[in-house]
C-alpha positions in Angstrom: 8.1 -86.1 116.9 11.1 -87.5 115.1 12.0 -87.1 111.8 14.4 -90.0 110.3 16.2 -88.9 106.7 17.8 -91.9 105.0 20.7 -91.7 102.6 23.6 -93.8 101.0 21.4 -96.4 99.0 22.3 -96.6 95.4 23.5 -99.3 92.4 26.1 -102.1 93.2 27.6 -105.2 91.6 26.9 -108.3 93.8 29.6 -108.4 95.8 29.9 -104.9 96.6 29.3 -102.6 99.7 27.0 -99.9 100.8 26.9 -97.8 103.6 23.3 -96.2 104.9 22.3 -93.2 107.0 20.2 -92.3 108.9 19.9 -89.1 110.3 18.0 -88.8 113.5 16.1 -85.6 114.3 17.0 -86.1 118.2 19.7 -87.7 120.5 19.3 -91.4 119.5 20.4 -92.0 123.2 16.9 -91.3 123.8 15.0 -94.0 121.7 14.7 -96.9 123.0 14.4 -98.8 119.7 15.8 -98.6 116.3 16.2 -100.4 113.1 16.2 -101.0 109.6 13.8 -102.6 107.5 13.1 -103.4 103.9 10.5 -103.5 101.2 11.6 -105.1 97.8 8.7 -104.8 94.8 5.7 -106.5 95.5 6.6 -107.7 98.9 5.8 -106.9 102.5 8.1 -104.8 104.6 10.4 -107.0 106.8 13.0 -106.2 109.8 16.8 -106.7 108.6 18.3 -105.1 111.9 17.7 -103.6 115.2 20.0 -102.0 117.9 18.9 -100.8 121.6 19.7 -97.9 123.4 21.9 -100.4 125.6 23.6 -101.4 122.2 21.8 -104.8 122.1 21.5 -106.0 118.2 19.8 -108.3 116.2 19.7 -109.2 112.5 17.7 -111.4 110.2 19.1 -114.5 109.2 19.6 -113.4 105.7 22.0 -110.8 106.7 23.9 -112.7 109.2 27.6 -111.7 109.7 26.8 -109.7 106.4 25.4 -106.7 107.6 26.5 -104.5 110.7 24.1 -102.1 112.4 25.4 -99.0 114.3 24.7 -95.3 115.8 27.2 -92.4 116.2 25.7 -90.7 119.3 27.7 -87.5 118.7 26.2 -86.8 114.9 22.4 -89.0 115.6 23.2 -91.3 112.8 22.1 -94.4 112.6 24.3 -96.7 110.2 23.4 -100.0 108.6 26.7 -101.4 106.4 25.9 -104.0 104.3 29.0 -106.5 102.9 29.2 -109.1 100.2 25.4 -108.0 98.7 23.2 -110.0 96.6 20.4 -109.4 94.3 18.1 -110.7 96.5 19.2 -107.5 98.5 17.4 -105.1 96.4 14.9 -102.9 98.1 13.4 -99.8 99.4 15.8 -99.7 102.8 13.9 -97.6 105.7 15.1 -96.5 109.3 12.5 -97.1 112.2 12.8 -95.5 115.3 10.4 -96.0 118.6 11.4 -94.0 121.3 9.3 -96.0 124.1 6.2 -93.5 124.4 3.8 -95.6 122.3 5.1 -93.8 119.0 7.1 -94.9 115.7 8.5 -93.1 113.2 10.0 -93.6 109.7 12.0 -92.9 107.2 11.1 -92.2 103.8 13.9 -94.9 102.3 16.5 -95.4 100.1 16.8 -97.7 97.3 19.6 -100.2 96.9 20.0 -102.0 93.9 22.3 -104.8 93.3 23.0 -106.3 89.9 25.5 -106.9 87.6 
């Protein structure tokens, strides 16, 4: 089991910058795959980033050079920091993790809002 406890989402001014957490329930050295997705009203859930446990990373295109995923070994955090946000940014943000065993876990989310 793995439990994943996002935080850090809140109201921002296009423009503006947010930092999430997530807090990892075991050494994310041992998953092989983790990420963050997002859910705005009335739409599907869809991948914004992704990081290995060799540090590979990947974002959607809409985030591009935007956004920065990243994990602090030491406290089992994973980070997303998100730069220059639009409105079109607004949604439900959740951590995924899949440590390789056939299992994935989330998080419960956190809700970032960006308007002016």
């Amino acid at each position: 089991q793995v439990q994943l406890v996002e935080s850090g989402g809140g109201s921002v001014q296009p423009g503006g910058s947010l930092r999430l957490s997530c807090a990892v329930s075991k050494s994310i050295f041992s998953i092989s795959f983790m990420g963050w997705y997002r859910q705005a009203p009335g739409q599907q859930r869809d991948l914004v980033a992704t990081i290995t446990v060799i540090g590979n990373r990947g974002y959607a295109d809409s985030v591009k050079d935007r956004f920065t995923i990243s994990g602090d070994i030491v406290k089992s955090t994973l980070y997303l920091q998100m730069n220059n946000l639009k409105p079109e940014d607004t949604a439900v943000y959740y951590c995924y993790a899949n440590p390789g065993n056939g299992e994935s876990y989330w998080g419960k989310g956190t809700l970032v809002t960006v308007s002016s």
